[in-house]
N, C-alpha and C positions, 0 to 999 in steps of 0.2 A: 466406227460410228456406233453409238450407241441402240442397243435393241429397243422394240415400242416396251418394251418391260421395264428396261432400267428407264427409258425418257419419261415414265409415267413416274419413277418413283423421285427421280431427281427433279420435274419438275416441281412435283409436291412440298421438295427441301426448298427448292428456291423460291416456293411462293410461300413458305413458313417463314424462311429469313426475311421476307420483303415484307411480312405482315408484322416480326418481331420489332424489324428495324424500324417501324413506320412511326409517325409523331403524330400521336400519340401512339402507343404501340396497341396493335390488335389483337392479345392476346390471347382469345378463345379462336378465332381464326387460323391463327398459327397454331394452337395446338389441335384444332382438327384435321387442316392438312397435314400435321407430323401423324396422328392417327392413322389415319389414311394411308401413308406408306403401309401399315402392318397389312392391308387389305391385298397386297400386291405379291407377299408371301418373296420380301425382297431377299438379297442375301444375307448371310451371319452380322455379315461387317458391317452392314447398312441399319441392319436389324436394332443391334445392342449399341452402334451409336445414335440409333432416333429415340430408343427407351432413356440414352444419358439426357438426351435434351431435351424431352421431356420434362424428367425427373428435376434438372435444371431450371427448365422455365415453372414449373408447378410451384417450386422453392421459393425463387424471388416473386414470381407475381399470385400466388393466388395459396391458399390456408389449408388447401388439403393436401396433407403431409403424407396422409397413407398414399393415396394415389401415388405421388414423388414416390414413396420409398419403394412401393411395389416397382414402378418401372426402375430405381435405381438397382434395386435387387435382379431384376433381370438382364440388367444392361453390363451387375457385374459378372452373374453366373454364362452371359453368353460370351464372355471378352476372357474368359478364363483362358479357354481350350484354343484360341485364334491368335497366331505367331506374327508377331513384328505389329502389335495393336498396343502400344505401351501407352498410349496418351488416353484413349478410352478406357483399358481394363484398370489402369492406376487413378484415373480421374471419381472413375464409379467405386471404387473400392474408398477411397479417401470421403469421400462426399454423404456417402452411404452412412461412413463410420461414427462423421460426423452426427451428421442427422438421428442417429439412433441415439446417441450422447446426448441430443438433448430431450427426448424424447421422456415422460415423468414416469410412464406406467406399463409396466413394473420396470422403475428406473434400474436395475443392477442385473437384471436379465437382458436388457437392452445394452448396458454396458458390457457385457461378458459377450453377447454376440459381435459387437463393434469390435472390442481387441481382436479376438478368433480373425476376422474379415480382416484387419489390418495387419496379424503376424501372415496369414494366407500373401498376401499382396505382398508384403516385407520379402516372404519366401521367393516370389515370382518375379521381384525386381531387380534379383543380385549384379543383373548386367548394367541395368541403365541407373547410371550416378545419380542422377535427379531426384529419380523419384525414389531411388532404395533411399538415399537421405532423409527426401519432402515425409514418408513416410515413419519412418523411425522417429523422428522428431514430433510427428501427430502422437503415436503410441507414447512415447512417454511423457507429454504432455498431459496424457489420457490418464496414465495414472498418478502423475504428479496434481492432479484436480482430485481424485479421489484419495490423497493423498497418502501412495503405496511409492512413496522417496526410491527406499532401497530399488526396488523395479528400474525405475523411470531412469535413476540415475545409472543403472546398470546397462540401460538401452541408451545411453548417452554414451558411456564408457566405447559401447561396439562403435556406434556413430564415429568418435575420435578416430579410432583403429582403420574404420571403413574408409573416411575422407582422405585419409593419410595415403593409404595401398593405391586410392584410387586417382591421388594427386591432385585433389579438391583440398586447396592446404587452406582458403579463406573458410571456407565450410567446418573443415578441422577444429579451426580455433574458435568457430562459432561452437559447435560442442563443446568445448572446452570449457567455454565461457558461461553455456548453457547448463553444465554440471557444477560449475562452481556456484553457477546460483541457487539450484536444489540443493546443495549442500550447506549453503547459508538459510534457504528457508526451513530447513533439520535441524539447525541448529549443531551440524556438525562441526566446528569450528576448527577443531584440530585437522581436519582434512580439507578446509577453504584453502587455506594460503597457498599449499603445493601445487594444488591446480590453477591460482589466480598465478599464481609464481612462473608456471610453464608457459601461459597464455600469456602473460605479460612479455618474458623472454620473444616465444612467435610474434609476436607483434612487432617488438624492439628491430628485429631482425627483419622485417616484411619488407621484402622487395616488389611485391603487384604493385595493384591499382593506389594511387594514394586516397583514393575515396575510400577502397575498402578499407584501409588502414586505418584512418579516420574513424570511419566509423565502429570497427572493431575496438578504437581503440576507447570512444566512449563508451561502449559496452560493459569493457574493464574497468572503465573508472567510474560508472554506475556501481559496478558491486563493490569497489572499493571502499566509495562513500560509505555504501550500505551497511558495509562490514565492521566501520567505525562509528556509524552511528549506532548499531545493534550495540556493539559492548560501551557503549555511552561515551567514546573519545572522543570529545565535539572539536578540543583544541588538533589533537593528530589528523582527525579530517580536514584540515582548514589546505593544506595545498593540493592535495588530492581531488578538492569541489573547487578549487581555481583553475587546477587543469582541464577537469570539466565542462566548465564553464566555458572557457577559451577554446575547446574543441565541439562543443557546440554549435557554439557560432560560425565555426570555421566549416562545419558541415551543412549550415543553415544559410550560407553563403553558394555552397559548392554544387556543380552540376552531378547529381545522383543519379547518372547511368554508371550501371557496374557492366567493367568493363574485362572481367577474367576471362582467361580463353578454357576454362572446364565449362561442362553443362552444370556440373553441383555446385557451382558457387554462383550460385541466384538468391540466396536466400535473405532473408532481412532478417532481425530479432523484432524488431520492430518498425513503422514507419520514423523519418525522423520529424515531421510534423507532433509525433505523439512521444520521442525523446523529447523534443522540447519542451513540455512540460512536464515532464520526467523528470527532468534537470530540474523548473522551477520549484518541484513538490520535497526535493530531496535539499534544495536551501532553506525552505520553510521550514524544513524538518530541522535542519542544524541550527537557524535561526533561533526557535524556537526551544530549543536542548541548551541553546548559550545561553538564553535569556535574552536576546535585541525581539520585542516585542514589533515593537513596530517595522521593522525591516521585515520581519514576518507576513505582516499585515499586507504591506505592499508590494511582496513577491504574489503573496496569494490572488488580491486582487488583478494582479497582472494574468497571473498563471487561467483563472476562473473566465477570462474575459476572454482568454483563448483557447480553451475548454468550449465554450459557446458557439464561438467561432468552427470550430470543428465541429460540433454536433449538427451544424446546418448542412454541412457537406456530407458527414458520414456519421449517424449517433452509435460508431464502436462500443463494444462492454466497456473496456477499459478505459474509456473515458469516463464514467460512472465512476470506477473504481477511483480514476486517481480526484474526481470532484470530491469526492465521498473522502478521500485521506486528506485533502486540502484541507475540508471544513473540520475533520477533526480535529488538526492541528491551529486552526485559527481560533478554532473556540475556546481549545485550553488556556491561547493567547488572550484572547479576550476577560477570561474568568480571573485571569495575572492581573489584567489591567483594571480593572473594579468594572467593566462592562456587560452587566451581567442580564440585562434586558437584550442586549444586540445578541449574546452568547445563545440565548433561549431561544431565538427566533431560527438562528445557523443552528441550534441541534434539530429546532422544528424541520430546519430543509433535509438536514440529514435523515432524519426520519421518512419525508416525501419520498427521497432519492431511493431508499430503502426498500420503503412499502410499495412502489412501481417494479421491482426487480427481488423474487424471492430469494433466489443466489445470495445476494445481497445481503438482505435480510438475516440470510443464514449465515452467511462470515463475517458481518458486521455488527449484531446485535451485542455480543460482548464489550464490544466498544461503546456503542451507544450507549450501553448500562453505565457504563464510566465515567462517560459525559455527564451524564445523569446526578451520578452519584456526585462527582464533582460539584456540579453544579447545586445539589440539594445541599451540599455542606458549606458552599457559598453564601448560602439562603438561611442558614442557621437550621435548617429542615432534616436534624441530625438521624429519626428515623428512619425516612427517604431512604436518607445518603446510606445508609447501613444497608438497606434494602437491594438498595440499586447496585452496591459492590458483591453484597452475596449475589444477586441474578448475574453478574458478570464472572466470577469465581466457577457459576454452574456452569454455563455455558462455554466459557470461554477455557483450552488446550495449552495456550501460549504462555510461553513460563516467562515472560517481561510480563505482558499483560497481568496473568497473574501477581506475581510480584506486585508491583504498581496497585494493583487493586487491594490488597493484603496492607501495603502501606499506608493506603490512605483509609482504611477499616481502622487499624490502631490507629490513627489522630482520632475518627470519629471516637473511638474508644474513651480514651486519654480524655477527649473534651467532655465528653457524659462520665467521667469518675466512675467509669466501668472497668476497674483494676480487675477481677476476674477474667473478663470477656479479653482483657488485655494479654495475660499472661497465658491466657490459652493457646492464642494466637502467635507467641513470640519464638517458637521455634519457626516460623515462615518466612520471619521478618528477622532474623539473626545474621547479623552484616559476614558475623565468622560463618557460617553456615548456607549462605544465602541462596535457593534453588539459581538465578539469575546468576550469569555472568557477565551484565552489564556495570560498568566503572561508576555511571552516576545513579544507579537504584543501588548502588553496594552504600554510596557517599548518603544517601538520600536514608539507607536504613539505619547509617550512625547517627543521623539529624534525630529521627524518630525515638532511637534510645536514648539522645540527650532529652528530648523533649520530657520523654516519659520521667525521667530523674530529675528534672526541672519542678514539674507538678507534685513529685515527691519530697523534693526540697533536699536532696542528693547531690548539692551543687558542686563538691568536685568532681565524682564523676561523670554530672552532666555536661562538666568543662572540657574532661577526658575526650568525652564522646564528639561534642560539635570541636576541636582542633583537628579532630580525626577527617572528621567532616573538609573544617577547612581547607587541611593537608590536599587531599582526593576532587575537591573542587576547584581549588588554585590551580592544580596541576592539570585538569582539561575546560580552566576559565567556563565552569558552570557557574553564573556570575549569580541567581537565583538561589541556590545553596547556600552561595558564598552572603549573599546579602541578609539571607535568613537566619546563619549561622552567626551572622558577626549582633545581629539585635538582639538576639536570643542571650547570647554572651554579655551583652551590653544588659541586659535587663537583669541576667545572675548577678553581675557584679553589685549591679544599684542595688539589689536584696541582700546583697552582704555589706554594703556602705562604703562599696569602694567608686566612687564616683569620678575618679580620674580614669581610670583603667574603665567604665561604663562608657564615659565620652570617647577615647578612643576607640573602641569598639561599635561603637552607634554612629560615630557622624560619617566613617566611612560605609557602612550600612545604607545610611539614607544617600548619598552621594551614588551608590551604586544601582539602590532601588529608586531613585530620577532617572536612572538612564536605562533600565527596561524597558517601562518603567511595570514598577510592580504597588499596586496603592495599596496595600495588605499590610505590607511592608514599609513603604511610607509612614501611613499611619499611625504605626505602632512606636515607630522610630520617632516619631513627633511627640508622642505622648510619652516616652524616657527625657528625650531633650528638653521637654518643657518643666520636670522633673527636677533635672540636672542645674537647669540655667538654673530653678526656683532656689536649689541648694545653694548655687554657687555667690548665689543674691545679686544674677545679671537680671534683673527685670526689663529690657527693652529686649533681649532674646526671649526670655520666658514669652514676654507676650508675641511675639514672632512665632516663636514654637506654637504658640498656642493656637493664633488664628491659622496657622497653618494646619496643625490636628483637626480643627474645628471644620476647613476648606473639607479633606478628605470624608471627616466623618459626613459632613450633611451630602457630598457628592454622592457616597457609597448608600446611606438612605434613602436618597432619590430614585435610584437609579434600582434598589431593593424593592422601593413601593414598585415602580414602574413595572417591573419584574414579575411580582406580584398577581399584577390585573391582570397580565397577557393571558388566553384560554389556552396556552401551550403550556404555560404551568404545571397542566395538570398530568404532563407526561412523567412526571417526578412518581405520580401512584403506579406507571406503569413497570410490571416485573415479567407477565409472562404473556401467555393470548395474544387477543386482537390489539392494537392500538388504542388510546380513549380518544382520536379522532380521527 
């Protein structure tokens, strides 16, 4: 029977949980009675798990984080010294570590205290699989945010080793799987495939759960895509996003109780609620890299609608994040498409999304510059666009991004007859040289030096260059290259009077750029054909070509005026500061 000491304190808990659990919940109630236990001078163990629940309830319901942290601090320094307490003293250490991570001031003292508290805890949990794992995977999380790879990866590396000894083999290959993709976001690439190589094999071979397998094994074929889409293989990723795809479903279907008999294979990478649009952002991505604009389009809008749908349940970060990559991607889609009103309004959301979430803000604004910049060169707004690629070049680490933004600096170049500003530029942009190891910015930077040889009036070599082009676009059906490359040629030709070899080259251009569809492209391709027919003395084409030119051109005006009036416009002057709205 319990003492009148302990019924004072236990009943205090169970009038805190009946005030917690209450509908609506009581929540200064329940934290007075947890209070109130300390009045009673209860034991250790009672002690440092009423500070966790606290710390706990402070969290979720109510803003003041110091209070939370103090009692989470106590709740881990009391659970240190107290034997066979692994769910309290790992709960408070994790939680703790958390909480100081996000914590702004002085954000890197706050960080340096959290790791310390998390290798402390790592140290204290060798026995229990769970949470030596739960925790290791926090830590190098932690420095994978502050992005210190070598670290994080090396805390992943133990992790592999640990799960392995400890016969947590689904766990294992979750590490596995977890290093291989810090070493894709490093840019390591020559040490990706060993590890996606071994994780694939453990899988191949997985006799558990078949849910775990499943879902491991879209894990794998997450970074797979990733890994094809990074170096631009839009064609080699096409069975690897069908398998995906197929196993998606199959897991979106399936009852997700994991069913391993270790304690360490609990873990998720992710919910699959939040794979699923995972999957949908990583087709818009390749959509978008082939050129099918509108299949894009209507992934996205799928993907956003259940993005929404989730935020009313749980508004997770990383839902933000993949909203935020969505709109990216559709807007580039959109600026292809001559939609350059609709384009300005989805940068304007990206911007909202942004300016609600500093984080954001700060890993995304080099992107926004790019939109921007795209978008200002759209606009004929060729200053802008200059403008907006340097603030994207400052800001932004990323050597695709980079890249990308360098290439589209030299067109603005090339278009203002700034041949200086050009060749300053052209060791960045040199296809044999090129910082990027991606397949279609390597194809994308031979377009650029035909181009440039074009305007120069250099037309064998600029012939050299877009075959080059061709070649490296054919071969991963970059159909946008490929449509750009063949008008381009089609236009050289008709300046040399070769007008048979200009129509071959131009009508499968426009044939191509219908089925993006790309109006840029159209366009221009109408305005050779009508040219060609004029030569050839077909006049019922010519005028075909013609009103056809004439369809694009007043669309693309329209839709420029439109563009125009919007007060989002004016994000085009924005480079550094506050927002101009």
């Amino acid at each position: 029977m319990a003492s009148s000491q302990d019924a004072w304190y236990l009943s205090l808990l169970g009038l805190a949980e009946y005030f917690r659990a209450s509908s609506p919940p009581m929540i200064k109630h329940c934290i007075q009675c947890l209070q109130a236990v300390f009045n009673f001078k209860p034991p250790q163990r009672v002690e440092a798990r009423t500070h966790l629940q606290l710390g706990n309830i402070l969290l979720s319901h109510t803003k003041n984080m110091d209070l939370a942290k103090n009692h989470l601090e106590q709740a881990w320094m009391l659970s240190q010294s107290i034997s066979s307490f692994d769910d309290v003293k790992f709960e408070a250490a994790s939680i703790l570590a958390e909480l100081l991570e996000q914590q702004e001031n002085p954000r890197q003292n706050q960080i340096s205290v959290a790791k310390s508290i998390l290798r402390k805890a790592i140290e204290l949990s060798q026995h229990n699989v769970y949470w030596h794992c739960r925790l290791i995977f926090q830590l190098a999380q932690m420095h994978a945010t502050e992005k210190d790879y070598a670290v994080a990866t090396s805390l992943l590396g133990v992790g592999v080793d640990y799960a392995h000894i400890s016969n947590a083999y689904y766990t294992r290959i979750l590490f596995l799987l977890s290093k291989g993709m810090l070493l894709l976001i490093d840019k390591k690439q020559q040490e990706v495939q060993p590890v996606l190589n071994q994780a694939g094999h453990l899988i191949e071979t997985w006799t558990g759960a078949a849910y775990q397998r499943e879902y491991l094994k879209v894990y794998f074929l997450v970074l797979q895509v990733c890994h094809y889409l990074m170096g631009g293989q839009v064609k080699g990723v096409k069975p690897c996003l069908k398998q995906l795809q197929q196993s998606i479903q199959a897991i979106m279907q399936a009852d997700d109780t994991f069913t391993g008999p270790n304690q360490g294979d609990m873990f998720l990478w992710m919910p699959k609620e939040h794979l699923y649009v995972l999957v949908y952002l990583l087709t818009v991505m390749h959509s978008m890299q082939a050129g099918y604009m509108e299949k894009a389009q209507k992934y996205t809008d799928k993907a956003l609608m259940h993005i929404e749908k989730l935020k009313i349940l749980d508004n997770k970060p990383i839902l933000s994040v993949f909203q935020l990559m969505l709109l990216e991607h559709i807007i580039m889609c959109r600026l292809v498409m001559g939609t350059k009103a609709q384009a300005l309004q989805e940068i304007s959301s990206a911007v909202a999304l942004c300016k609600k979430n500093p984080r954001l803000m700060e890993t995304h604004s080099p992107q926004l510059h790019t939109l921007l910049g795209l978008y200002s060169m759209s606009m004929d707004c060729m200053p802008q666009a200059e403008a907006q690629f340097l603030a994207a070049l400052n800001t932004s680490q990323e050597r695709e991004l980079w890249t990308f933004a360098n290439l589209n600096l030299a067109i603005v170049y090339l278009r203002g007859n700034r041949e200086n500003d050009f060749t300053a530029l052209f060791d960045r942009i040199n296809p044999e040289s090129l910082p990027s190891q991606s397949h279609s910015l390597k194809a994308a930077a031979y377009y650029v030096q035909g181009l440039q040889a074009f305007f120069q009036g250099r037309y064998n070599e600029a012939k050299r260059f877009l075959r080059e082009t061709l070649k490296m676009a054919n071969a991963e059906d970059l159909n946008r290259l490929t449509s750009g490359s063949l008008v381009l040629l089609g236009h050289i030709f008709l300046s040399l009077g070769n007008s048979r070899e200009s129509m071959n080259m131009v009508t499968p251009a426009m044939q191509l750029a219908s089925k993006i569809p790309d109006v840029h492209v159209q366009l221009w391709a109408s305005a050779i054909l009508k040219d060609l027919h004029r030569i050839c003395g077909d006049t019922p084409r010519e005028n075909e070509a013609y009103q056809r030119h004439l369809h694009f051109s007043n669309g693309l005006r329209t839709d420029h005026f439109n563009a125009s009036k919007l007060p989002q416009h004016r994000l085009i002057y924005w480079t550094k500061g506050d927002l101009p709205f």
